[in-house]
C-alpha positions in Angstrom: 2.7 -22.0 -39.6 3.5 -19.9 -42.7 3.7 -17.2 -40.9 6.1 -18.5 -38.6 8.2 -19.4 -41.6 8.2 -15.9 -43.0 9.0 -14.2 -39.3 12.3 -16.2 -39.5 12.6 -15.7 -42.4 12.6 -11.5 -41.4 14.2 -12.8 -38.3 17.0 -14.2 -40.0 17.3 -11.1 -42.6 17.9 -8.9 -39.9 20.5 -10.6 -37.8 22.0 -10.6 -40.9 21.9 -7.1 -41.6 22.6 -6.1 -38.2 26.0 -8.0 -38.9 26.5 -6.1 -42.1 24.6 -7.8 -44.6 23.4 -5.2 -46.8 21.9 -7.7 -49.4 19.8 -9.4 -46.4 18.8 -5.4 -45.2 17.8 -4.6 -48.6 15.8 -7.7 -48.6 14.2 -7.3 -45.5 13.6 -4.1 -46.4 11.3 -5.2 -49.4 9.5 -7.4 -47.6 8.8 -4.8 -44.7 8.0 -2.0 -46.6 4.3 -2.2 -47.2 3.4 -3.5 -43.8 2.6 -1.0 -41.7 0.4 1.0 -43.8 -2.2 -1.3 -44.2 -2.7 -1.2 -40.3 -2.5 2.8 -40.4 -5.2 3.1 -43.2 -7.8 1.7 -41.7 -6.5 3.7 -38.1 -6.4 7.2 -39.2 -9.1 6.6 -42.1 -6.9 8.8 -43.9 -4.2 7.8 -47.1 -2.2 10.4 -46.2 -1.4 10.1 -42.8 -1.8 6.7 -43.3 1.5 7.3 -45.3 3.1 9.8 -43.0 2.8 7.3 -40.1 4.1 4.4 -42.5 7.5 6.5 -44.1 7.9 7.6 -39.8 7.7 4.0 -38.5 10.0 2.9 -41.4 12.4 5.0 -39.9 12.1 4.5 -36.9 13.0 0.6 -38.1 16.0 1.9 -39.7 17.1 3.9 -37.1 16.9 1.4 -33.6 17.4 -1.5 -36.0 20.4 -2.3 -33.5 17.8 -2.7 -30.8 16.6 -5.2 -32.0 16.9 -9.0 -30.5 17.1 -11.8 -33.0 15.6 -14.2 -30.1 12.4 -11.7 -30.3 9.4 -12.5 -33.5 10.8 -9.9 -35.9 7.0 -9.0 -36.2 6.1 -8.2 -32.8 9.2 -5.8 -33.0 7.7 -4.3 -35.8 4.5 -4.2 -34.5 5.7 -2.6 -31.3 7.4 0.2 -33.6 4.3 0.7 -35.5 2.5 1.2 -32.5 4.3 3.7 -30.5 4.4 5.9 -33.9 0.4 5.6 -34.0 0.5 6.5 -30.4 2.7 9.7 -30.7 0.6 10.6 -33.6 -2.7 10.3 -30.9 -0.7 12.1 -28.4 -0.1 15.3 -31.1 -3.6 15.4 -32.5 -4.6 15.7 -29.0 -2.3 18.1 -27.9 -3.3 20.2 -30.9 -7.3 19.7 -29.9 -6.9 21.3 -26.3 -4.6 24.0 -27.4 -7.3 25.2 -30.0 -10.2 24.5 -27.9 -8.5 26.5 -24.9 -9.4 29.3 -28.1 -5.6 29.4 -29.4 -5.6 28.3 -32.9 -2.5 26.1 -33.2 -1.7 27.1 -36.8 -2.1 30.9 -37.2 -2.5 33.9 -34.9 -3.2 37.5 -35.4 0.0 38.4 -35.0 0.8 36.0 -38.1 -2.1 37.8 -39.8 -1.9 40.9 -42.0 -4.6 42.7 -40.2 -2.3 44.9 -38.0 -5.3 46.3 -35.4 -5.7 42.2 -34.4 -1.6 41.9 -34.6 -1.1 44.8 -32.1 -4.0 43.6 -29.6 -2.4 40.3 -29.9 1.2 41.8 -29.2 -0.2 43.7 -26.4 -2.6 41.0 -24.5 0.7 38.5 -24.9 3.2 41.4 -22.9 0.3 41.2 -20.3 1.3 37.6 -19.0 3.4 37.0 -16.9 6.6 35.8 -17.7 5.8 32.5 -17.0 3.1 32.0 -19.4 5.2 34.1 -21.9 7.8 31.4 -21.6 5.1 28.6 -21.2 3.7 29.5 -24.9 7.0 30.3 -26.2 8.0 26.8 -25.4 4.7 24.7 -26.7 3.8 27.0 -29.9 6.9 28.5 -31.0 10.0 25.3 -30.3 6.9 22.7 -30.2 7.8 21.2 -27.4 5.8 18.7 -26.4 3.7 18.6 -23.2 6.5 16.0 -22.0 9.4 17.8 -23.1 8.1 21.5 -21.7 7.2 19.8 -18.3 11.0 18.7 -18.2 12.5 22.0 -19.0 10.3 23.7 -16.8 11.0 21.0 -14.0 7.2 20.2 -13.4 4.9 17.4 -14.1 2.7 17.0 -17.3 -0.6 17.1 -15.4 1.0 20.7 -13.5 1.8 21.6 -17.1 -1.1 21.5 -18.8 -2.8 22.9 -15.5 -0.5 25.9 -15.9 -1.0 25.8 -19.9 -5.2 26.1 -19.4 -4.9 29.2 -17.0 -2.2 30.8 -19.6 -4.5 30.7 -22.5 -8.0 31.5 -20.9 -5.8 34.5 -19.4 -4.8 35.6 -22.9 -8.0 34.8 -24.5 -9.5 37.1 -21.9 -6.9 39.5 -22.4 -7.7 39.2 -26.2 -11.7 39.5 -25.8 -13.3 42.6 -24.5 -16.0 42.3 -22.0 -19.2 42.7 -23.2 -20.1 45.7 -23.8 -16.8 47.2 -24.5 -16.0 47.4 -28.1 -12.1 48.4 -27.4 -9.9 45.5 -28.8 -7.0 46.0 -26.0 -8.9 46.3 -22.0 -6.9 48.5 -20.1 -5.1 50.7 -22.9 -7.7 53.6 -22.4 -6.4 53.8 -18.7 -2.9 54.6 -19.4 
């Protein structure tokens, strides 16, 4: 029953603020502000992105906060918020996972490195896909795009994408690894 009391209470706060009420927003505000970490901590098992999620959601209640419907449990609302934010976070971490186990480390490259030998072989093995797959990775690792977003430029599905993403990066990878035996960095270079 007390909870009930206190979700009108929110309710109320922000019908009020969605009329203009800035004292009832910064009140609501106050009351909201701690909630959605405690559900985050013990999700991601980490304080930090515990926090990153939290200041994201909190935004995301400031931002749609005209979305909201005053006939709807304020809670559930933010509940709904607060899960779709821990979702998307899911949805990155996994995009991340694939990309480096498909042997592309998300964060650097050799081309990034200061070794210049592995920043040429990586230059080199890269001009060697197609355009398609230039484009592909160009879209995902250098505008990070998500799989969603790149499968809607590209005018393909998500599954089609990722399809398309695995063949670009065991192509480069194989490009980028001479076969055994073969101590040259760059296959093919010897042959020009």
């Amino acid at each position: 029953m007390a909870g009930d009391t206190f979700d009108r209470e929110l309710q109320n706060w922000m019908k009020a603020a969605q009329a203009g009420d800035g004292g009832a927003y910064r009140k609501l505000w106050e009351k909201v502000r701690p909630r959605p970490v405690q559900s985050f901590s013990s999700r991601t098992g980490s304080s930090f992105d515990a926090d990153e999620l939290r200041q994201t959601a909190l935004l995301r209640v400031h931002l749609y906060r005209h979305t909201y419907d005053p006939a709807m449990a304020f809670e559930l609302w933010l509940f709904s918020i607060a899960r779709n934010v821990f979702h998307d976070h899911l949805s990155r971490r996994k995009r991340a996972e694939e990309l480096s186990s498909d042997g592309v480390d998300p964060d650097t490259t050799p081309a990034q490195s200061q070794d210049p030998v592995a920043a040429l072989a990586f230059n080199e093995a890269f001009e060697k896909l197609n355009g398609d797959q230039q484009r592909l990775i160009r879209l995902l690792k250098v505008q990070g795009l998500s799989i969603e977003e790149a499968a809607a430029e590209l005018g393909v599905s998500p599954g089609a994408l990722k399809v398309r993403i695995h063949r670009a990066c065991k192509k480069f990878m194989g490009l980028l690894t001479p076969p055994r035996g073969n101590p040259s960095p760059s296959r093919g270079s010897q042959s020009r």
